[in-house]
PQR file with spaces between the fields and no chain letter, atoms N, CA, C, O and H, PARSE charges and radii, in Angstrom:
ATOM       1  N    UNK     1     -34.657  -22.555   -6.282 -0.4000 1.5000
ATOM       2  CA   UNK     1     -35.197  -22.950   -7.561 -0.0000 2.0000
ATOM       3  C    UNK     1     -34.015  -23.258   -8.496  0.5500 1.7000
ATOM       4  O    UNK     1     -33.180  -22.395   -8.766 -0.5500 1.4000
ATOM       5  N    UNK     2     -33.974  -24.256   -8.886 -0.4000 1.5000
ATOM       6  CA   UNK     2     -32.615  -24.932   -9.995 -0.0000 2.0000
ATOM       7  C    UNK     2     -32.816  -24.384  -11.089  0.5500 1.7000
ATOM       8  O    UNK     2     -33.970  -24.356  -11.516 -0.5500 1.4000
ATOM       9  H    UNK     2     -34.652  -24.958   -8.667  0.4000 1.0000
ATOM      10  N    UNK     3     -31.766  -23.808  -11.830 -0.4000 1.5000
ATOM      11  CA   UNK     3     -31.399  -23.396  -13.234 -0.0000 2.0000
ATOM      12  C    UNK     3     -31.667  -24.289  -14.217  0.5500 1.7000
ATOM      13  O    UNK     3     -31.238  -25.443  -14.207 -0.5500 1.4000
ATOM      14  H    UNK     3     -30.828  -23.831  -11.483  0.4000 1.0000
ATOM      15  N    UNK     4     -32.440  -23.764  -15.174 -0.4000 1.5000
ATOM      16  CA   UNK     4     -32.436  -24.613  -16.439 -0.0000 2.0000
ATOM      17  C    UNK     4     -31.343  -25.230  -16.989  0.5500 1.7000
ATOM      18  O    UNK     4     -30.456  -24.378  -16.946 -0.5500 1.4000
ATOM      19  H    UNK     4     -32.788  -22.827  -15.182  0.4000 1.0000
ATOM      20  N    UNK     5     -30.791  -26.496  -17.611 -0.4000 1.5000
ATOM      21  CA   UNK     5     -29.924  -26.728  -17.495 -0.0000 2.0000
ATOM      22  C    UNK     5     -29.238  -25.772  -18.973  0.5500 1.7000
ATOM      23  O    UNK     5     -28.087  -25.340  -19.042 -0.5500 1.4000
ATOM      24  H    UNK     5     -31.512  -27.188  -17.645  0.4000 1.0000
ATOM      25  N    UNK     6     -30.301  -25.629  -20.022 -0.4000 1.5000
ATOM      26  CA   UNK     6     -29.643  -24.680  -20.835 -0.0000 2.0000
ATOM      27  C    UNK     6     -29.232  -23.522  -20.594  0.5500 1.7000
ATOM      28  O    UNK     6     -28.221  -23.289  -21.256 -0.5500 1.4000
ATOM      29  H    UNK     6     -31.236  -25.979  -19.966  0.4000 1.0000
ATOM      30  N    UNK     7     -29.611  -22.497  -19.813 -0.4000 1.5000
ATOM      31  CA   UNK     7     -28.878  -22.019  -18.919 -0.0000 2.0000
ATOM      32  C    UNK     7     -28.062  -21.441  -18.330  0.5500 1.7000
ATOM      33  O    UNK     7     -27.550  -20.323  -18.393 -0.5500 1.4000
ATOM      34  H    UNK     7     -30.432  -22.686  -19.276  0.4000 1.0000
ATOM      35  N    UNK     8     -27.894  -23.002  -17.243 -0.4000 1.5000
ATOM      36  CA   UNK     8     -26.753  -22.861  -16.829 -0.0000 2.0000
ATOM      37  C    UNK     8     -25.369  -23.161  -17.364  0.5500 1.7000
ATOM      38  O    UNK     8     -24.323  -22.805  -16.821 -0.5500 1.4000
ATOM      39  H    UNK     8     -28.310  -23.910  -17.191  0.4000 1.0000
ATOM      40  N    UNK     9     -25.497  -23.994  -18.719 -0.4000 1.5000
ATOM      41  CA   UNK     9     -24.626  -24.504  -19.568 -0.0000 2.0000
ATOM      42  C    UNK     9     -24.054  -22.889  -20.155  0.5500 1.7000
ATOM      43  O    UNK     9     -22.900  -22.467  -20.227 -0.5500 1.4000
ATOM      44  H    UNK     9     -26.346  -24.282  -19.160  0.4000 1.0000
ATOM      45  N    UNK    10     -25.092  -22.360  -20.448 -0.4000 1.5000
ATOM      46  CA   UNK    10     -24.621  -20.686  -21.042 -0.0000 2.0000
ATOM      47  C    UNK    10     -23.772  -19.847  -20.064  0.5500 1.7000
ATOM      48  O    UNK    10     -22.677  -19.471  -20.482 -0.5500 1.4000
ATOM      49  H    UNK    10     -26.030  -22.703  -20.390  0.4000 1.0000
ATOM      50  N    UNK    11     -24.190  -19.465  -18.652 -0.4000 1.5000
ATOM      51  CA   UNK    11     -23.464  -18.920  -17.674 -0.0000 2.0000
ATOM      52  C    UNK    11     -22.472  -19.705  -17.025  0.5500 1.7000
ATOM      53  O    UNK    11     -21.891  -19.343  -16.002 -0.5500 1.4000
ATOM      54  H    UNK    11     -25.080  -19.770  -18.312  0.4000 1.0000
ATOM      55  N    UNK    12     -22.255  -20.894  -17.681 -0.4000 1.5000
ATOM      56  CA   UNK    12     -20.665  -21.793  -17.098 -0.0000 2.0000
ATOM      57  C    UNK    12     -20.204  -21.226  -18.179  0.5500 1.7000
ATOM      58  O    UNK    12     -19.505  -20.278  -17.820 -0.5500 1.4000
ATOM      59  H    UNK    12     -22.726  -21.188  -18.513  0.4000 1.0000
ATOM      60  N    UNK    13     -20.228  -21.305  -19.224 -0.4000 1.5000
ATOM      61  CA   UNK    13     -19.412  -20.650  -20.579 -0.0000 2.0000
ATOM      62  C    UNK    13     -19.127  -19.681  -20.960  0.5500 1.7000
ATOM      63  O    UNK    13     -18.111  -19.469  -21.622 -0.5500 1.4000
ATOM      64  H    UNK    13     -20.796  -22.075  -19.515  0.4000 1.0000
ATOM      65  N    UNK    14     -20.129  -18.685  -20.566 -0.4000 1.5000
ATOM      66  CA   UNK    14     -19.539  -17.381  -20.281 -0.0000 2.0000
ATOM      67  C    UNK    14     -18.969  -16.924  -19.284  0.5500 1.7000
ATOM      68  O    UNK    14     -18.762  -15.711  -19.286 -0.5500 1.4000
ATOM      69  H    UNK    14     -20.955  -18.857  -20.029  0.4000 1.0000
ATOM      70  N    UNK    15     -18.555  -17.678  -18.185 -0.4000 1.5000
ATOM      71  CA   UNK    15     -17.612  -17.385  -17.037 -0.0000 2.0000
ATOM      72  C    UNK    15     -16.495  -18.244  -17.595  0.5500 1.7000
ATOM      73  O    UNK    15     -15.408  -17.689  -17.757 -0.5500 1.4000
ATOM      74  H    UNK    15     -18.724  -18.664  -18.184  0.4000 1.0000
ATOM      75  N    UNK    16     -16.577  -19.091  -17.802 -0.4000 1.5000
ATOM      76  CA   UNK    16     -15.006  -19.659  -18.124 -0.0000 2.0000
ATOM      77  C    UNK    16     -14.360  -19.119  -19.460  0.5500 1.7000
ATOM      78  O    UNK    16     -13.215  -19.534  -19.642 -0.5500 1.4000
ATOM      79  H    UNK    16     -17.460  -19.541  -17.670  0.4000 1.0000
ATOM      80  N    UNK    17     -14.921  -18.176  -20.547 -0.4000 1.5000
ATOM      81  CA   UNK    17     -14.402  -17.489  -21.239 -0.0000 2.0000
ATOM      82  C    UNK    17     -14.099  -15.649  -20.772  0.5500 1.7000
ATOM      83  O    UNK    17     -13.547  -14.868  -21.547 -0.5500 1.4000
ATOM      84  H    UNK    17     -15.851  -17.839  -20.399  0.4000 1.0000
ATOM      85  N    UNK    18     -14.485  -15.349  -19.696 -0.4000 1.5000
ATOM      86  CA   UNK    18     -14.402  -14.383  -19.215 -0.0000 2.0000
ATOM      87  C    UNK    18     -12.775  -14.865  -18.785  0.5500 1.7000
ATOM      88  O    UNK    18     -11.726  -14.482  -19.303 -0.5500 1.4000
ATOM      89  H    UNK    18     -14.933  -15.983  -19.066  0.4000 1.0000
ATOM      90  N    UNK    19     -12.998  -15.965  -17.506 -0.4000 1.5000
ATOM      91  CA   UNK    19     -12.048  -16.132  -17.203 -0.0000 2.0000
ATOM      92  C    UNK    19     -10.657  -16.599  -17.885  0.5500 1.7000
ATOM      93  O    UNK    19      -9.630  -16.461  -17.219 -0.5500 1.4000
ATOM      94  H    UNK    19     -13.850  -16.276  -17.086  0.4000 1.0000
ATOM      95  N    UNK    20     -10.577  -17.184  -19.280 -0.4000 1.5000
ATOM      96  CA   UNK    20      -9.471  -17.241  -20.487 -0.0000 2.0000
ATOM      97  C    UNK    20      -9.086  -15.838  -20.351  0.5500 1.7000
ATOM      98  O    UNK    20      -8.236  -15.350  -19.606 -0.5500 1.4000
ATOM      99  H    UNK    20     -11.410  -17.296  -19.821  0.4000 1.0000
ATOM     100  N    UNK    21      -9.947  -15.206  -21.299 -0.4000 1.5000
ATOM     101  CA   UNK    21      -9.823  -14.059  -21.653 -0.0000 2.0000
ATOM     102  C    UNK    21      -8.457  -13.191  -20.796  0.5500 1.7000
ATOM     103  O    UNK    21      -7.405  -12.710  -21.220 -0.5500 1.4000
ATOM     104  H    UNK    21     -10.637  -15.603  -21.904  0.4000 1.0000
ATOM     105  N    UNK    22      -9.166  -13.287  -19.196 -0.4000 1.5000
ATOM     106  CA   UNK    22      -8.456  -12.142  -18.180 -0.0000 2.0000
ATOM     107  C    UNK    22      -7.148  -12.983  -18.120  0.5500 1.7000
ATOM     108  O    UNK    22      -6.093  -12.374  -17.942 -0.5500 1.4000
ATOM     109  H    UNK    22     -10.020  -13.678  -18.851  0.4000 1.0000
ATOM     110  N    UNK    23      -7.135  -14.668  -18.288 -0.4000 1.5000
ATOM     111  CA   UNK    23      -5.561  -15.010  -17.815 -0.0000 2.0000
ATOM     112  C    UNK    23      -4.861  -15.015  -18.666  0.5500 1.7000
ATOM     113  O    UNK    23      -3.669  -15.185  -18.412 -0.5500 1.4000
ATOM     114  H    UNK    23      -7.992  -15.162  -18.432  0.4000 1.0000
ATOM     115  N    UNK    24      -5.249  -14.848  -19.917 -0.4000 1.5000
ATOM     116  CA   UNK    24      -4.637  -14.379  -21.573 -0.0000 2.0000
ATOM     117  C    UNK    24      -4.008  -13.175  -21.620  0.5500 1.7000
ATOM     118  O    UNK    24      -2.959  -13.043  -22.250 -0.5500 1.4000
ATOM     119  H    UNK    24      -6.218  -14.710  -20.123  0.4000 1.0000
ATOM     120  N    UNK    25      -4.565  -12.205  -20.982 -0.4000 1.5000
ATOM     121  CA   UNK    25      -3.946  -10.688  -20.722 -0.0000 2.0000
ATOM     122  C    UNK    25      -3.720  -10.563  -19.875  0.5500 1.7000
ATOM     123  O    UNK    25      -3.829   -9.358  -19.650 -0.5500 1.4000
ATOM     124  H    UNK    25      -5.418  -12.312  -20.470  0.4000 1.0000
ATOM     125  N    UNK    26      -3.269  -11.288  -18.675 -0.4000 1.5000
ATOM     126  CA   UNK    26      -2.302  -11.080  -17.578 -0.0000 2.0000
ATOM     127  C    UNK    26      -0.976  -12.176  -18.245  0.5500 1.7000
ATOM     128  O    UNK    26       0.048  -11.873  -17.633 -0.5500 1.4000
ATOM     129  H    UNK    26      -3.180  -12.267  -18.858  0.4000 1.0000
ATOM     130  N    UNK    27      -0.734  -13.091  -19.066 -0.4000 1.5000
ATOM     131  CA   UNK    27       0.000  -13.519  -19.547 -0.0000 2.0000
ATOM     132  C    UNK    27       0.904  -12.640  -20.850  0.5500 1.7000
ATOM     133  O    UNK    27       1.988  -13.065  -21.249 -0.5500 1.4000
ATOM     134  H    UNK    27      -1.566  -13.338  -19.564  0.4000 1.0000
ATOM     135  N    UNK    28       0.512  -11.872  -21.189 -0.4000 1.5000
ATOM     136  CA   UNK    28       0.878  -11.025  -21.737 -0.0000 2.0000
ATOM     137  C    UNK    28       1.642  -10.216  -21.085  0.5500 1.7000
ATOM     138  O    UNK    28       2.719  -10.058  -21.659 -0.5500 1.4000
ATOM     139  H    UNK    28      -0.369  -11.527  -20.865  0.4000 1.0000
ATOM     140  N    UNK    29       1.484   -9.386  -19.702 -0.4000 1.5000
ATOM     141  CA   UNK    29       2.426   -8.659  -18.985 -0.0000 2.0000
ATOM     142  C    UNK    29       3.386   -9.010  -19.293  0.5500 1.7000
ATOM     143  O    UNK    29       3.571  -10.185  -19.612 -0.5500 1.4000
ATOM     144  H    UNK    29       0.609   -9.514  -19.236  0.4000 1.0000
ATOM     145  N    UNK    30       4.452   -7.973  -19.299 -0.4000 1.5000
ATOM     146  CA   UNK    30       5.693   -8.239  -19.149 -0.0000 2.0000
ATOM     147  C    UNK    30       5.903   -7.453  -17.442  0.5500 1.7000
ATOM     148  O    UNK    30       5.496   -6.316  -17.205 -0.5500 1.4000
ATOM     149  H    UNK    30       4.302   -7.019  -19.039  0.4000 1.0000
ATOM     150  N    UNK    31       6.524   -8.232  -16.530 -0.4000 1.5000
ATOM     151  CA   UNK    31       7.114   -7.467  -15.108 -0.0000 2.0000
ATOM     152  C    UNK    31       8.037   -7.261  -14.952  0.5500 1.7000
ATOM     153  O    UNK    31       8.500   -6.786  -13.915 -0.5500 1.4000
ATOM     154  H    UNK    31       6.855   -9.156  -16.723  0.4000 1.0000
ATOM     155  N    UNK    32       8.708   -7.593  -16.080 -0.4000 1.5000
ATOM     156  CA   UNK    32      10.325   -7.638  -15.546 -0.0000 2.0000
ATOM     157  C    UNK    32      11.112   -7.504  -14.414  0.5500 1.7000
ATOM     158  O    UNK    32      10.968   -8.469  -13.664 -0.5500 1.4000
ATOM     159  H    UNK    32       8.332   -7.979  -16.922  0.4000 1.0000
ATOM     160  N    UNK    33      11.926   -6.630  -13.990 -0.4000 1.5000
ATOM     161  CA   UNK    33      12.385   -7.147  -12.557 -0.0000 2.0000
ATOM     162  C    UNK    33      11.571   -6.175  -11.589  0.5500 1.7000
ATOM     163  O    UNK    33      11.974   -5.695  -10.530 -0.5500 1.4000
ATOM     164  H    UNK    33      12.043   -5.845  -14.599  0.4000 1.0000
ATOM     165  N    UNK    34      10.327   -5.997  -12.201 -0.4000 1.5000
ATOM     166  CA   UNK    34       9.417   -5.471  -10.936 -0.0000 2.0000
ATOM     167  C    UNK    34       9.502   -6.706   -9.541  0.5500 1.7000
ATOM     168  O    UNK    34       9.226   -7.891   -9.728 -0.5500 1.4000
ATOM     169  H    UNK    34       9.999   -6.387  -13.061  0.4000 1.0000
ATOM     170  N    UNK    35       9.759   -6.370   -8.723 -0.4000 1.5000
ATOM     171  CA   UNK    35       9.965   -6.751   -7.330 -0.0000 2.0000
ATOM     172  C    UNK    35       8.023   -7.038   -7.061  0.5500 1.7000
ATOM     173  O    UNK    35       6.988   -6.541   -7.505 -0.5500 1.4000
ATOM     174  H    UNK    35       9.982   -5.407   -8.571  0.4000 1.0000
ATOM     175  N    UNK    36       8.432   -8.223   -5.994 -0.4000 1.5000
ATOM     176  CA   UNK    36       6.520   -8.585   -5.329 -0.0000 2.0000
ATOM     177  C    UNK    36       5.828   -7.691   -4.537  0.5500 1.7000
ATOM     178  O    UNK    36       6.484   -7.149   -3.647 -0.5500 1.4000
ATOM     179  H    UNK    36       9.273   -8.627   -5.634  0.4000 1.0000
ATOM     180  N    UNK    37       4.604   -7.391   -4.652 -0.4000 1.5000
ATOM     181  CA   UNK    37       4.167   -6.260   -4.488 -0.0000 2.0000
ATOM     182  C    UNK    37       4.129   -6.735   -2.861  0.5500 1.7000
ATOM     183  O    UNK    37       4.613   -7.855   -2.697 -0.5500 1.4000
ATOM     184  H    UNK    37       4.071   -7.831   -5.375  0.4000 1.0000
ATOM     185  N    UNK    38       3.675   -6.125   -1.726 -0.4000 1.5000
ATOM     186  CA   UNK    38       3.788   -5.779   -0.787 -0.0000 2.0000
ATOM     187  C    UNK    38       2.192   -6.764   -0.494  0.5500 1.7000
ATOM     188  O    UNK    38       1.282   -6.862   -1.318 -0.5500 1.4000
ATOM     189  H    UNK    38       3.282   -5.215   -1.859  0.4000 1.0000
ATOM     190  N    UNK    39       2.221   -7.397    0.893 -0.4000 1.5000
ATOM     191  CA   UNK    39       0.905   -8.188    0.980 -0.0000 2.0000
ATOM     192  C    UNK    39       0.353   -7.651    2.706  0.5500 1.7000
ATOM     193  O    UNK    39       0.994   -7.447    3.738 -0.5500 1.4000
ATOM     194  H    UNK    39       2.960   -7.317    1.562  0.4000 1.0000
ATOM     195  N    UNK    40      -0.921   -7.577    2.418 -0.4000 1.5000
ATOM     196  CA   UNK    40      -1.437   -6.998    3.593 -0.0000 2.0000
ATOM     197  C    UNK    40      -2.286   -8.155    4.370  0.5500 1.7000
ATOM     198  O    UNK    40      -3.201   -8.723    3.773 -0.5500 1.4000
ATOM     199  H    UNK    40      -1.441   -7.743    1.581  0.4000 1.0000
ATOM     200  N    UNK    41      -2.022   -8.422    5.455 -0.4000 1.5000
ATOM     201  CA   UNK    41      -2.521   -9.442    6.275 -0.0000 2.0000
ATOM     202  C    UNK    41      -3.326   -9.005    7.488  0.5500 1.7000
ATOM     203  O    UNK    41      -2.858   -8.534    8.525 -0.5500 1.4000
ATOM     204  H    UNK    41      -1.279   -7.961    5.940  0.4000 1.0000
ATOM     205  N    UNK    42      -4.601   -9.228    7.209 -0.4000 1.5000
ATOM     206  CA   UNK    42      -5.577   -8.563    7.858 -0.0000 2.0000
ATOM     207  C    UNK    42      -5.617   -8.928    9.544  0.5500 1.7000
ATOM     208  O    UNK    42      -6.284   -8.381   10.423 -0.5500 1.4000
ATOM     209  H    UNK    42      -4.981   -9.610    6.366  0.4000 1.0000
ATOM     210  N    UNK    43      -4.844   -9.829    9.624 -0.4000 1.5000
ATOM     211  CA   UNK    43      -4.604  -10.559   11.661 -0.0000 2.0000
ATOM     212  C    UNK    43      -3.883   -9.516   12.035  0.5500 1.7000
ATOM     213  O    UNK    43      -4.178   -8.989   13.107 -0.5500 1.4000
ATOM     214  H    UNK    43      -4.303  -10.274    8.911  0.4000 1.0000
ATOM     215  N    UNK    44      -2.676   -8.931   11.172 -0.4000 1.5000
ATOM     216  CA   UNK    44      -1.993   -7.955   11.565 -0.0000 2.0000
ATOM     217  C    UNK    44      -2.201   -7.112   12.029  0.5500 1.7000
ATOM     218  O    UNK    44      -1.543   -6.624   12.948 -0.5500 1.4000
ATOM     219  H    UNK    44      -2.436   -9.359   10.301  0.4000 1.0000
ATOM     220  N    UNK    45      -3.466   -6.548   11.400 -0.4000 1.5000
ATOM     221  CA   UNK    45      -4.209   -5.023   11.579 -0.0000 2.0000
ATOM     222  C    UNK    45      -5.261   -5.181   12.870  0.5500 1.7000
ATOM     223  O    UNK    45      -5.897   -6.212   13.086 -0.5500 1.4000
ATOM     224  H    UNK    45      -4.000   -6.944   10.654  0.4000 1.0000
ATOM     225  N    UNK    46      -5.326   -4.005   13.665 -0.4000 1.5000
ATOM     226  CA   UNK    46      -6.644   -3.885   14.817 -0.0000 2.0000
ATOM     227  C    UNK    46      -7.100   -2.945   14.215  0.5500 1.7000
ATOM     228  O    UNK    46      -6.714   -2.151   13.358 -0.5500 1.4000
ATOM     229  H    UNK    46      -4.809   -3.167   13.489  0.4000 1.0000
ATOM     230  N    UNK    47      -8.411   -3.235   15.056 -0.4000 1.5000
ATOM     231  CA   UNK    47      -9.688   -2.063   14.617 -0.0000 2.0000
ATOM     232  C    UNK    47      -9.248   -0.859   15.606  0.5500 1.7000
ATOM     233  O    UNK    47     -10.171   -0.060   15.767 -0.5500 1.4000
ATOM     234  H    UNK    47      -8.725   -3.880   15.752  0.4000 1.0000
ATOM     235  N    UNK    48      -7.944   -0.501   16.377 -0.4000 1.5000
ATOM     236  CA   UNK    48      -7.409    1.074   16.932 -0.0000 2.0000
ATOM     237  C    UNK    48      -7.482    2.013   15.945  0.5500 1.7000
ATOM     238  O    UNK    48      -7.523    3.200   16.272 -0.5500 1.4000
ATOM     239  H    UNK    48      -7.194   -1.149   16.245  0.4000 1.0000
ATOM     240  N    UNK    49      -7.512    1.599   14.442 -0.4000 1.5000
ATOM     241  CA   UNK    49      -7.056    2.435   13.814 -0.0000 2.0000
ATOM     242  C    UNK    49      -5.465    2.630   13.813  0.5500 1.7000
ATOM     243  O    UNK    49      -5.066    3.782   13.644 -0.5500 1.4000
ATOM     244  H    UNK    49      -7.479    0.635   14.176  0.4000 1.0000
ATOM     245  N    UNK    50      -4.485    1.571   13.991 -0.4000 1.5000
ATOM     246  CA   UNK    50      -3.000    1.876   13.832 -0.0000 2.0000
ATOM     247  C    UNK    50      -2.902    1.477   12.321  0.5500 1.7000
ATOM     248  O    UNK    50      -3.862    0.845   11.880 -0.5500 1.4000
ATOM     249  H    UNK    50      -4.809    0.635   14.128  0.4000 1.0000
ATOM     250  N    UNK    51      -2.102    1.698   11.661 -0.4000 1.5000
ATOM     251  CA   UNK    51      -1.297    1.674   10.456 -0.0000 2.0000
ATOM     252  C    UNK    51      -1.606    0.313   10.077  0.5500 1.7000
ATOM     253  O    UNK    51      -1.652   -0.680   10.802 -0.5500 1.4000
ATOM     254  H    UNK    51      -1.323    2.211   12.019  0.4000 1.0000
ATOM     255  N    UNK    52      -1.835    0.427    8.687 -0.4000 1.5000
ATOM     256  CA   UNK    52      -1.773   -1.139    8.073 -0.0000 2.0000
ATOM     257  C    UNK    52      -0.141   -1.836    8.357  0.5500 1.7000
ATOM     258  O    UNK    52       0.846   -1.101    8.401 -0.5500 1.4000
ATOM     259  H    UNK    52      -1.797    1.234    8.098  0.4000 1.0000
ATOM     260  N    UNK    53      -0.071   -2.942    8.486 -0.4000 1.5000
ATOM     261  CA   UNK    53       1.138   -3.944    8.791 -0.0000 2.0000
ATOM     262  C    UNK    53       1.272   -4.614    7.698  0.5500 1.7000
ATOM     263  O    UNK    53       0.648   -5.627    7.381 -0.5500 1.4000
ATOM     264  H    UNK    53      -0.873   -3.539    8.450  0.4000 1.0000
ATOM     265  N    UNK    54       2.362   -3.880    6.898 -0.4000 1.5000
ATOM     266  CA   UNK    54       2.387   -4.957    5.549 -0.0000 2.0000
ATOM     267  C    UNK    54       4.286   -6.067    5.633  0.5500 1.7000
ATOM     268  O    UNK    54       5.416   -5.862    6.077 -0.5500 1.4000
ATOM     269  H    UNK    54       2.869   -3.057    7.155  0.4000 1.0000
ATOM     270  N    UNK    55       3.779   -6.836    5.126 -0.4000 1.5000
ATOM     271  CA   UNK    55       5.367   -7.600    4.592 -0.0000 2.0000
ATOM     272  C    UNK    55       5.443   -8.047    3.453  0.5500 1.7000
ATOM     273  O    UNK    55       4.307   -8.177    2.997 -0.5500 1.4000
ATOM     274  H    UNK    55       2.861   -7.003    4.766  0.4000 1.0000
ATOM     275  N    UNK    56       6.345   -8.404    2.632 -0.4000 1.5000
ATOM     276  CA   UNK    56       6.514   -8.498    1.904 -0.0000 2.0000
ATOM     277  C    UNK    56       5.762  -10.088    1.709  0.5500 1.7000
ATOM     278  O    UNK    56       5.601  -11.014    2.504 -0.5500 1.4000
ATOM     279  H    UNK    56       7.268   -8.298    3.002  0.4000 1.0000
ATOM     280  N    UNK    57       5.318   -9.865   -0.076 -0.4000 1.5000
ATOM     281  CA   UNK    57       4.889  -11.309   -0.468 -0.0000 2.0000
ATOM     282  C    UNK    57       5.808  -12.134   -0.719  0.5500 1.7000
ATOM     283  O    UNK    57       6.653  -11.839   -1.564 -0.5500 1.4000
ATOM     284  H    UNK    57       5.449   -9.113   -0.722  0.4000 1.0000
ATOM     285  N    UNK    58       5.852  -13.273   -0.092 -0.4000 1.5000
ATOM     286  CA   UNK    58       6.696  -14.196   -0.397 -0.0000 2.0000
ATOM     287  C    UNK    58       6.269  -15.373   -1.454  0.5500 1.7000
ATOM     288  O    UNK    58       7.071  -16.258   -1.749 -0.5500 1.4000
ATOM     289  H    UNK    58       5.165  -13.513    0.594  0.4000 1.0000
């Protein structure tokens, strides 16, 4: 069943101001020489249950 278009005009606008909002205050961080956090690559990992396999984010 299709969305009214008034709406959907409302829930595009309130997602794309949600989304300002959050990249407004991640622009704000300061990281300074915080180093890249560590990235986990899920091919790496088996379902044995061995240790997550992380490397670094490049």
């Amino acid at each position: 069943m299709p969305i009214p278009e008034e709406d959907r005009q409302a829930v595009v606008t309130a997602t794309a101001r949600h989304i300002h909002d959050v990249v407004s205050v991640l622009r704000e961080l300061d990281f300074g020489d915080t180093p890249p956090a560590a990235a986990f690559h899920a091919a790496d990992a088996s379902d044995t249950g061995r240790e997550e396999v992380r490397r670094a984010a490049v």
